[in-house]
C-alpha positions in Angstrom: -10.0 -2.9 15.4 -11.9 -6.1 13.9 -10.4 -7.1 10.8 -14.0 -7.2 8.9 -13.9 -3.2 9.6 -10.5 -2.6 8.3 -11.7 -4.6 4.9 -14.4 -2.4 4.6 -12.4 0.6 5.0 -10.2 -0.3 2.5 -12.7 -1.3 0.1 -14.3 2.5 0.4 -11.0 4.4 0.2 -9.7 2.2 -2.7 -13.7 2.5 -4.8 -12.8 6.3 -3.9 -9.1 6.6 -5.1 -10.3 6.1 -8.9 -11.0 9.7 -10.8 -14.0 7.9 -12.6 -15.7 6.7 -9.8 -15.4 10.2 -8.2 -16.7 11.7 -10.9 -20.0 8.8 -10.9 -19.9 8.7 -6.9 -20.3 12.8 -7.6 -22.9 12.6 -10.0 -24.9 10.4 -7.8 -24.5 12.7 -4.7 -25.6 15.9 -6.3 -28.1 15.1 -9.0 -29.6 11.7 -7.6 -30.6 8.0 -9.2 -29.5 7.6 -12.7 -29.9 4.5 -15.1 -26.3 3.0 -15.7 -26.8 3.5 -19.3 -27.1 7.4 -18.6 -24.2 7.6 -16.2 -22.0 6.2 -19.2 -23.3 8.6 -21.4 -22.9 11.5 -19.4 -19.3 10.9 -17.9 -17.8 9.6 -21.4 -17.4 6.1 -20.2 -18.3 2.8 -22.8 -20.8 0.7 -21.1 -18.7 -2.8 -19.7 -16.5 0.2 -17.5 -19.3 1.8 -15.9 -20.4 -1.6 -14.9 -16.7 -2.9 -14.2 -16.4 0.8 -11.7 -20.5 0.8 -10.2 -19.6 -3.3 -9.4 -16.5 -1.4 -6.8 -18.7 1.3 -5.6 -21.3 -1.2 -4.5 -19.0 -3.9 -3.5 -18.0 -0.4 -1.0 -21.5 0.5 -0.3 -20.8 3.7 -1.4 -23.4 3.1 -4.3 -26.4 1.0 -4.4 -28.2 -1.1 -7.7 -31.7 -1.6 -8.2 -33.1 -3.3 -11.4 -36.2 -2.1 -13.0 -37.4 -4.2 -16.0 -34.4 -4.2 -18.4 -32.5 -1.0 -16.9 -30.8 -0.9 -13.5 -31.1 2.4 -11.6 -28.0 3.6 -9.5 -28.0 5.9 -6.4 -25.8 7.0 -3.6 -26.4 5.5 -0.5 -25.2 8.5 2.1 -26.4 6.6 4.8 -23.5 4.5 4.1 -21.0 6.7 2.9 -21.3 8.5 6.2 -20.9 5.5 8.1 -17.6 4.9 6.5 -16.2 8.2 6.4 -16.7 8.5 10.3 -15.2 4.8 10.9 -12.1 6.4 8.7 -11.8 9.1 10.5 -12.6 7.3 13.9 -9.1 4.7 12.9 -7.1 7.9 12.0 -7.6 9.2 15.5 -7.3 6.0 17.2 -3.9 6.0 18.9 -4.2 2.8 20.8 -2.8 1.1 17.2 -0.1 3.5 16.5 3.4 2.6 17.6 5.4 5.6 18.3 
Protein backbone atom coordinates (compact mmCIF):
# COMPACT_ATOMS: atom_id res chain seq x y z
CA UNK A 1 0.00 0.00 0.00
CA UNK A 2 1.51 3.51 -1.10
CA UNK A 3 2.65 5.35 1.81
CA UNK A 4 0.51 8.65 0.65
CA UNK A 5 -2.61 6.27 1.33
CA UNK A 6 -1.61 5.07 4.70
CA UNK A 7 -1.08 9.03 5.68
CA UNK A 8 -4.42 9.71 4.66
CA UNK A 9 -5.86 6.95 6.53
CA UNK A 10 -4.36 7.93 9.53
CA UNK A 11 -5.26 11.46 9.27
CA UNK A 12 -9.14 10.39 9.02
CA UNK A 13 -9.12 7.85 11.87
CA UNK A 14 -7.09 10.14 14.15
CA UNK A 15 -9.71 13.62 13.01
CA UNK A 16 -12.32 10.79 13.99
CA UNK A 17 -10.89 9.47 17.42
CA UNK A 18 -11.63 13.01 19.07
CA UNK A 19 -15.38 13.13 20.92
CA UNK A 20 -15.68 16.88 19.68
CA UNK A 21 -15.12 16.34 16.25
CA UNK A 22 -17.62 13.40 16.33
CA UNK A 23 -19.97 15.35 17.73
CA UNK A 24 -19.17 18.44 14.74
CA UNK A 25 -18.47 15.64 12.01
CA UNK A 26 -22.20 14.47 13.28
CA UNK A 27 -23.78 17.70 13.21
CA UNK A 28 -22.58 18.20 9.73
CA UNK A 29 -23.83 14.72 8.46
CA UNK A 30 -27.36 15.07 9.69
CA UNK A 31 -28.40 18.64 9.67
CA UNK A 32 -25.97 20.04 6.83
CA UNK A 33 -23.60 23.41 6.28
CA UNK A 34 -23.30 25.44 9.26
CA UNK A 35 -21.28 28.79 9.93
CA UNK A 36 -18.34 27.95 12.30
CA UNK A 37 -19.57 30.51 14.64
CA UNK A 38 -22.91 28.35 14.94
CA UNK A 39 -21.23 25.06 15.30
CA UNK A 40 -19.40 26.52 18.47
CA UNK A 41 -22.49 27.76 19.76
CA UNK A 42 -24.35 24.74 19.43
CA UNK A 43 -21.78 22.03 20.66
CA UNK A 44 -20.50 24.33 23.70
CA UNK A 45 -17.09 24.85 22.20
CA UNK A 46 -15.21 28.70 22.53
CA UNK A 47 -14.42 29.82 19.05
CA UNK A 48 -10.10 29.26 18.60
CA UNK A 49 -11.21 25.16 19.30
CA UNK A 50 -13.74 24.84 16.79
CA UNK A 51 -11.30 26.30 14.44
CA UNK A 52 -8.19 24.37 16.06
CA UNK A 53 -10.76 20.75 15.54
CA UNK A 54 -12.59 21.96 11.74
CA UNK A 55 -8.49 22.76 10.69
CA UNK A 56 -8.11 18.35 11.48
CA UNK A 57 -11.38 17.50 9.95
CA UNK A 58 -10.42 19.30 6.71
CA UNK A 59 -6.73 18.57 6.81
CA UNK A 60 -8.76 14.66 6.74
CA UNK A 61 -11.22 15.70 4.18
CA UNK A 62 -13.82 14.61 6.24
CA UNK A 63 -15.09 18.34 6.34
CA UNK A 64 -14.83 20.99 3.85
CA UNK A 65 -14.47 25.26 4.34
CA UNK A 66 -15.97 27.74 2.26
CA UNK A 67 -15.68 31.53 3.05
CA UNK A 68 -18.57 33.77 2.39
CA UNK A 69 -17.87 37.52 3.17
CA UNK A 70 -16.75 37.58 6.78
CA UNK A 71 -18.32 34.01 7.91
CA UNK A 72 -16.96 30.66 6.70
CA UNK A 73 -19.57 27.95 6.09
CA UNK A 74 -18.66 24.25 7.06
CA UNK A 75 -20.09 21.03 5.46
CA UNK A 76 -19.52 17.34 5.30
CA UNK A 77 -18.01 16.13 2.35
CA UNK A 78 -19.53 12.34 2.17
CA UNK A 79 -18.13 11.93 -1.02
CA UNK A 80 -14.94 11.80 0.79
CA UNK A 81 -15.71 10.33 3.92
CA UNK A 82 -16.88 7.32 1.89
CA UNK A 83 -13.87 7.17 0.09
CA UNK A 84 -11.92 6.79 3.22
CA UNK A 85 -13.98 4.55 5.11
CA UNK A 86 -13.86 1.93 2.20
CA UNK A 87 -9.93 2.36 1.70
CA UNK A 88 -10.01 1.55 5.76
CA UNK A 89 -11.89 -1.19 5.41
CA UNK A 90 -10.18 -2.22 2.09
CA UNK A 91 -6.35 -2.26 4.33
CA UNK A 92 -8.21 -4.22 7.17
CA UNK A 93 -9.00 -6.96 4.77
CA UNK A 94 -5.84 -6.86 2.92
CA UNK A 95 -3.88 -9.94 4.11
CA UNK A 96 -0.95 -9.63 1.68
CA UNK A 97 0.54 -7.09 4.69
CA UNK A 98 -0.22 -9.10 7.59
CA UNK A 99 2.46 -11.39 8.94
CA UNK A 100 1.11 -14.34 10.62
Amino acid sequence: MATSTLRELELYYRALADDSRMRIVRLLATQGEHSVSHLAQRLELSQPLMTWHLRRLVRAGIVRTQRVGREVRCSFDRERFGQLHEGGFRTLMNRSGVRE
